[in-house]
VEXRO-242279 format. One record per residue (C-alpha): x, y, z; residue in three letters. Coordinates in steps of 0.2 Angstrom, whole numbers, plus 5000, padded with zeros to 4 digits. Each point is the difference from the previous one (the first is absolute). Last residue first. Layout:
<sites>
XYZALA ...
</sites>
This chain:
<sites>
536248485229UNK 501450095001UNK 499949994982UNK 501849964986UNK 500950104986UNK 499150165003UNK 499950134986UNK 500050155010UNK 499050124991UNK 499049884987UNK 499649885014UNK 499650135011UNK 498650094987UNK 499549824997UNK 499549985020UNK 499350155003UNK 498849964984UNK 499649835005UNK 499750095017UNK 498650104993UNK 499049874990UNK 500049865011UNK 499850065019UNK 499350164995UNK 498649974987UNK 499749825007UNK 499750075017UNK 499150164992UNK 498749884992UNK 499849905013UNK 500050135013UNK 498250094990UNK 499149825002UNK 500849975018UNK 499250175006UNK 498350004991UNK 499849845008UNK 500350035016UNK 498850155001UNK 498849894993UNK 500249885012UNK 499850165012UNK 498050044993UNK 499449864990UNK 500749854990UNK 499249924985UNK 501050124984UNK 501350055011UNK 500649845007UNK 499549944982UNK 501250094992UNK 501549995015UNK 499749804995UNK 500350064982UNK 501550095004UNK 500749865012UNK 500249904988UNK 500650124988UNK 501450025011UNK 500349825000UNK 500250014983UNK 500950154997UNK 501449935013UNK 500249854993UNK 500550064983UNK 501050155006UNK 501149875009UNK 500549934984UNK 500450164989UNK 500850085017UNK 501149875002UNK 500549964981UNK 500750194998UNK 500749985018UNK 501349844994UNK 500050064983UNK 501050195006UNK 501049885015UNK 500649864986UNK 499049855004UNK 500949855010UNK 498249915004UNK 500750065019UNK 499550184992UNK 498549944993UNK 499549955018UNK 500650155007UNK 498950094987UNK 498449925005UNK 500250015016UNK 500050204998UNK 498649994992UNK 499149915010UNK 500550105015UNK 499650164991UNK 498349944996UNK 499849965020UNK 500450175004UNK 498450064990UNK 498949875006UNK 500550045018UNK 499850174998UNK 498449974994UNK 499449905014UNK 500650145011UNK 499050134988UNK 498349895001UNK 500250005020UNK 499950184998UNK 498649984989UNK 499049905016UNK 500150155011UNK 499050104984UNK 501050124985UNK 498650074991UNK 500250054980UNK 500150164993UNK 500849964984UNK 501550105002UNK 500149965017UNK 500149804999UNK 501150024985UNK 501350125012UNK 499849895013UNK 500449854992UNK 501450084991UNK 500950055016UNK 500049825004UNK 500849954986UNK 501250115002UNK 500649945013UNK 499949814998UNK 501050064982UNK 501450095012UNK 499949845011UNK 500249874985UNK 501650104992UNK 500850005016UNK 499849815003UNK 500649984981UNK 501550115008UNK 500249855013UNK 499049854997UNK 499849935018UNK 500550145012UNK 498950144989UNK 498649874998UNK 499849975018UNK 500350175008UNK 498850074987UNK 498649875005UNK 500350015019UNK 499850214997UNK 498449974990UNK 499349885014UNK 500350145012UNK 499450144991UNK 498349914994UNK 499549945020UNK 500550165005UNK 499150094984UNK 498449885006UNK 500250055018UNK 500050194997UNK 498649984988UNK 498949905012UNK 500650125016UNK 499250164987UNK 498449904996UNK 499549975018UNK 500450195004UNK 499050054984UNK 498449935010UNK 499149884990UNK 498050055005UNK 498649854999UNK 498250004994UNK 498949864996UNK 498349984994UNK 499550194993UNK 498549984990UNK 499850024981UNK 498750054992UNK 499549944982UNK 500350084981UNK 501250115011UNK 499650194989UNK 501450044989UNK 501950095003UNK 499350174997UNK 498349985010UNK 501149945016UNK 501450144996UNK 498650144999UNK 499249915016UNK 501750025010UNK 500150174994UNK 498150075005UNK 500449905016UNK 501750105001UNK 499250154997UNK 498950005011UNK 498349934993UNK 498050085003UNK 499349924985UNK 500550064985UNK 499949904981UNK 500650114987UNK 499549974980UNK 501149994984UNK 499249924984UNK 499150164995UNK 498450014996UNK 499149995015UNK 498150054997UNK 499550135012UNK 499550015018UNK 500149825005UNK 499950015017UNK 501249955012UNK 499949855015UNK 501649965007UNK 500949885008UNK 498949874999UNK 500949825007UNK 500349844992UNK 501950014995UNK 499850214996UNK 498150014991UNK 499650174992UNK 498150035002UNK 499150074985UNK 498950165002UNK 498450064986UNK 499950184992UNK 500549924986UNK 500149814996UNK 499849964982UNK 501650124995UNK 501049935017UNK 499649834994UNK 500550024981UNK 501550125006UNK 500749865012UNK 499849874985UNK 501050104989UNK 501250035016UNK 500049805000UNK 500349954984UNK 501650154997UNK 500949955016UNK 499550095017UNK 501250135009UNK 499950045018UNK 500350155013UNK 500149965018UNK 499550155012UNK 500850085013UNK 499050155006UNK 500450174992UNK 498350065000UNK 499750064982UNK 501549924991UNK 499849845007UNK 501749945005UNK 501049864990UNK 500649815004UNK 500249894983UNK 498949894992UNK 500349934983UNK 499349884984UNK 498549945011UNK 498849884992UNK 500449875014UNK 499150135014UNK 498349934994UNK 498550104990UNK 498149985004UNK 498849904992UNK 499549875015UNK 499749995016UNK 498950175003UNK 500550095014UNK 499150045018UNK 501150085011UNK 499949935020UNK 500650135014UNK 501149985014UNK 501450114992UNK 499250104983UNK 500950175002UNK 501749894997UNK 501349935013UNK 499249855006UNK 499649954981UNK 498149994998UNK 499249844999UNK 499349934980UNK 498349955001UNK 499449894982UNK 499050024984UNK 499449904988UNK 498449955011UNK 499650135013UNK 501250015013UNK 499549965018UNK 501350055015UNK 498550045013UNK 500650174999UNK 500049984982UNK 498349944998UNK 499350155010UNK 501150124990UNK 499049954984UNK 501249954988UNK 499350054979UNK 501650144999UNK 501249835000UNK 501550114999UNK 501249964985UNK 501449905000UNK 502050054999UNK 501349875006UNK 501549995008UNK 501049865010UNK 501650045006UNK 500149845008UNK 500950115015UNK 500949855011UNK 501650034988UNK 500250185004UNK 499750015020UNK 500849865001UNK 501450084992UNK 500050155009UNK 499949915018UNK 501649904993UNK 501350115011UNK 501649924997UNK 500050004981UNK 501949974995UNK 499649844991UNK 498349964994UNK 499349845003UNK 498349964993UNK 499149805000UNK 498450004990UNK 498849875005UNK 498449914994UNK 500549864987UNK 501849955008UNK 501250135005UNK 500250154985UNK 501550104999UNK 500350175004UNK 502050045006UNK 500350175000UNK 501650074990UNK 500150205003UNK 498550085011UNK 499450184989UNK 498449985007UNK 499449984982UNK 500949844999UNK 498849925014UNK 498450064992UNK 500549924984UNK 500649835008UNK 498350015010UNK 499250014983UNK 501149864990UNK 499549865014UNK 497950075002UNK 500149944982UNK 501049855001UNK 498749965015UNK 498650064988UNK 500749884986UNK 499949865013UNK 498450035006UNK 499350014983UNK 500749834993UNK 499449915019UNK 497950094995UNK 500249944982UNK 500649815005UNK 498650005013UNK 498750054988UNK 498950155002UNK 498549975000UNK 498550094986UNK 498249965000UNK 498950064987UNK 498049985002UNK 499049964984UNK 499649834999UNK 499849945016UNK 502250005004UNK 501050074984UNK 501849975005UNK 501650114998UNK 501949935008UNK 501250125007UNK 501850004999UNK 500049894985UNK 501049835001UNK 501249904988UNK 501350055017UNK 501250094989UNK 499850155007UNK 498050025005UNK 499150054981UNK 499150165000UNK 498250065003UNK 499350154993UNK 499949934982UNK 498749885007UNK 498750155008UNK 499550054982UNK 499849814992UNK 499149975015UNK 498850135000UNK 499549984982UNK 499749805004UNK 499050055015UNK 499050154990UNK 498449874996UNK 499750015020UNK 499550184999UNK 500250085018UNK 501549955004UNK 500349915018UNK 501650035008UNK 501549905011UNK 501750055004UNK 501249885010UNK 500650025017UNK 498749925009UNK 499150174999UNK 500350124986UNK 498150014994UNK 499750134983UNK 498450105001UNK 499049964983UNK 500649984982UNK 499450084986UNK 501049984983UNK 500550134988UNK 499949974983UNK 501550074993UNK 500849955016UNK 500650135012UNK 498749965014UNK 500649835001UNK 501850034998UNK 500150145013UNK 498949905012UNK 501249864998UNK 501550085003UNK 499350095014UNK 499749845009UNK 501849934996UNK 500850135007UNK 499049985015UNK 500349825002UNK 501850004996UNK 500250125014UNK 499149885014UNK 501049874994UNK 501650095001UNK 499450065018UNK 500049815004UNK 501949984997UNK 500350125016UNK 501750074999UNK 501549985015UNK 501550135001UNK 501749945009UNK 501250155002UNK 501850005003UNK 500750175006UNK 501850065001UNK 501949945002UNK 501450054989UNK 500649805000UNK 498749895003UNK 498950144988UNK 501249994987UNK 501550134998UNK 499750104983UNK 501950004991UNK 500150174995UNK 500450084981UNK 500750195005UNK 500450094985UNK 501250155004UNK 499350165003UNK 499749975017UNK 501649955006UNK 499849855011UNK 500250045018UNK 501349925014UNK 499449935015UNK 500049834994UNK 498849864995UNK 499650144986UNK 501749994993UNK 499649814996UNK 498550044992UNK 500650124990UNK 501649934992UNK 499149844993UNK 500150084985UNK 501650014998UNK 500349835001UNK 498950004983UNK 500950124989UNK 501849945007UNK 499549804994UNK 499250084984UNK 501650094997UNK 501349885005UNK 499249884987UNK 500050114985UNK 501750105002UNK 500849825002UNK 498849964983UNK 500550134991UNK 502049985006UNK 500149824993UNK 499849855011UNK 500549854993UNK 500249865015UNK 498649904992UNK 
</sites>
């Protein structure tokens, strides 16, 4: 166990140099002095506790995913209906109590209509249930509910969904290592560090992002929409606050139009013609062909373009659009134009999301935590190297240069793989300093206790090490899988603990085993000692 030919010398002191370098950036950036620039500079991202910044507590409706599921669903059906090879008359579909309900007008087409409205319901998780049930009431009128099971599956997969989304937006702000995680059935807690002002990321993540494309209603008497009557199929949509259409009522028809979740693209652009701001979009293939079928049928009539509820804008179809890439313009600056570029880019919210809870970390508050969590680390490292210095001599010395490097590895793992040191991961280095010192002791124990055995000095360390490594790999792996699931249940800070004690156990073990095994044989074999200080 005490063989350690050249290779492996060269092999050991390289990794341990190759990743204690790495930690050379963040440390230099807690000083005054500046990293070269064309070196690589891997940073250890300070956590919001720590860098200070903005936590933001966003609250959905779970009835809007009702509402959604009903009018997805409503299209569905007509489409199958009116697509069948025979196709089958229905009458206006109701959406009241939550459930859809429709009469047809032959009764002998029930069975035909529920073998084509079946396939467009889909089993709850693993519930046993669907997420809507189908019954046939008098004969030949349809009813459709959705299920309890179906309505809590879909609420959950648009919290996941509205989740990822104000992930994306977030990234694309260019923020480094925000914290987004989920809080009961309805929240989304955000906490990005280094964000003082969080005006722009309200702004951001209170934008649904909603788009949508429907033809005007050409049928709509003015009187009826003054009095905010749509005719059947159709619906009033306000006019944004900013548009041509502010404190008016558009008429659109429900259903049949195209929604912002087709879109491949949107970036911020400016019209060629009047060089307002515009944003410029790209459908996938389904949709643009669909666009072309619309715009082809529809010449010389207008669609409204729909941004989270409200018309924007009201153009005329001139021509068939062909192309998948359209504009939408609406008065914006360029940073609205941008902000709705990023919103469009990153997916539509599939439900809105209301601001709860706001507070502001300021880095002043995270600047005393640091400096009282190295205190706390410096002081408790000093004791430690005092202490194993005086009791086991140049073992003790062995010990503190491994306790160093080790945590210099830290760092340099944490900032190689980006990760986010939190108020509690400096705890998590103190506890794995004591984990790494406390290998040395064991071993160190070990070998007096071989030594009083009457073992030659050479068998005396070489059986030390081999039985203190023993216990110390399996307590460390312990402590590795309850690190694991720290991770794996914990949130926020105990996360940040975790990552910390799961990356020192490995460099414990790697410094306070490996590496001073090695320090020790190399003095062994130069100076041949016939009895330890020990």
């Amino acid at each position: 166990m005490l063989d350690f030919p050249r290779w492996k010398k060269i092999f050991l002191w390289g990794i341990t140099l190759l990743v204690a370098l790495a930690a050379l950036p963040s440390l230099v950036s807690t000083t005054s002095l500046k990293w070269p620039d064309s070196l690589p500079d891997p940073m250890v991202n300070l956590g919001l506790d720590l860098a200070g910044g903005s936590h933001i507590l966003l609250e959905a409706e779970p009835g809007q995913v009702g509402r959604q599921r009903l009018e997805t669903m409503e299209e569905a059906v007509r489409n199958a209906l009116e697509d069948a090879d025979q196709r089958i008359q229905i009458g206006d579909i109701s959406t009241a109590n939550n459930r859809l309900a429709f009469m047809l007008e032959d009764p002998a087409q029930v069975d035909a209509a529920r073998d084509l409205i079946e396939p467009l319901t889909q089993g709850a998780g693993l519930t046993g249930q669907r997420d809507w049930t189908i019954q046939v009431v008098d004969g030949n009128r349809m009813v459709l509910t959705q299920t309890e099971a179906g309505l809590e599956l879909a609420i959950n997969q648009a919290m996941d969904s509205a989740t990822e989304v104000v992930r994306r937006r977030i990234d694309s702000l260019g923020t480094r290592e925000p914290t987004i995680l989920r809080q009961s059935d309805t929240r989304i807690v955000v906490q990005v560090p280094g964000l003082q002002d969080p005006n722009e990321l309200k702004e951001l993540l209170g934008q649904t992002a909603k788009l949508e494309f429907k033809m005007l209603d050409t049928q709509a008497l003015p009187t009826d929409i003054e009095q905010g009557i749509a005719n059947p199929g159709s619906e009033l949509i306000p006019g944004a606050p900013d548009s041509d259409y502010a404190g008016t009522q558009i008429a659109v028809k429900r259903l049949g139009g195209i929604r912002g979740d087709s879109l491949t693209n949107a970036l911020q652009s400016f019209d060629s013609r009047t060089n307002e701001p515009i944003v410029q979009i790209t459908f996938d293939a389904q949709a643009a062909a669909r666009w072309a079928r619309i715009t082809t049928e529809n010449v010389g009539q207008r669609f409204a373009i729909i941004l989270d509820g409200e018309v924007i804008s009201a153009p005329s179809i001139n021509e068939p659009i062909l192309s998948p890439t359209s504009q939408i313009s609406g008065g914006f600056t360029v940073e609205k134009a941008n902000q709705l570029a990023i919103s469009l880019r990153s997916g539509a919210l599939p439900v809105d999301l209301t601001v709860i809870e706001e507070r502001t970390v300021g880095p002043d508050l995270g600047a005393d935590s640091i400096k009282r969590g190295l205190l706390a680390m410096g002081i408790g490292s000093l004791l430690v190297v005092l202490l194993m210095i005086f009791a086991y001599g140049r073992f003790g010395v062995y010990a503190t240069a491994a306790l160093v490097l080790n945590v210099l590895m830290i760092l340099g793992l944490m900032a190689v793989l980006t990760t986010t040191l939190t108020l509690p991961g400096i705890a998590g280095f103190v506890l794995t300093i004591g984990a790494a010192v406390d290998a040395n002791v064991l071993i160190n124990e070990r070998i007096r206790e071989e030594r009083k055995k009457g073992r030659r000095v050479v068998a005396a360390v070489e059986n030390g090490y081999k039985e203190a490594s023993r216990a110390i790999y399996d307590a460390n792996i312990t402590n590795f899988i309850a690190g694991v699931l720290l991770f794996l249940f914990g949130s926020g800070p105990v996360r940040g603990f975790a990552v910390v004690l799961i990356i020192g156990l490995f460099t414990s073990v790697f410094t306070a085993v490996t590496l001073t095994r090695m320090w020790v044989a190399g003095w062994l074999r130069k100076a041949r000692p016939t009895d330890l200080h020990l």
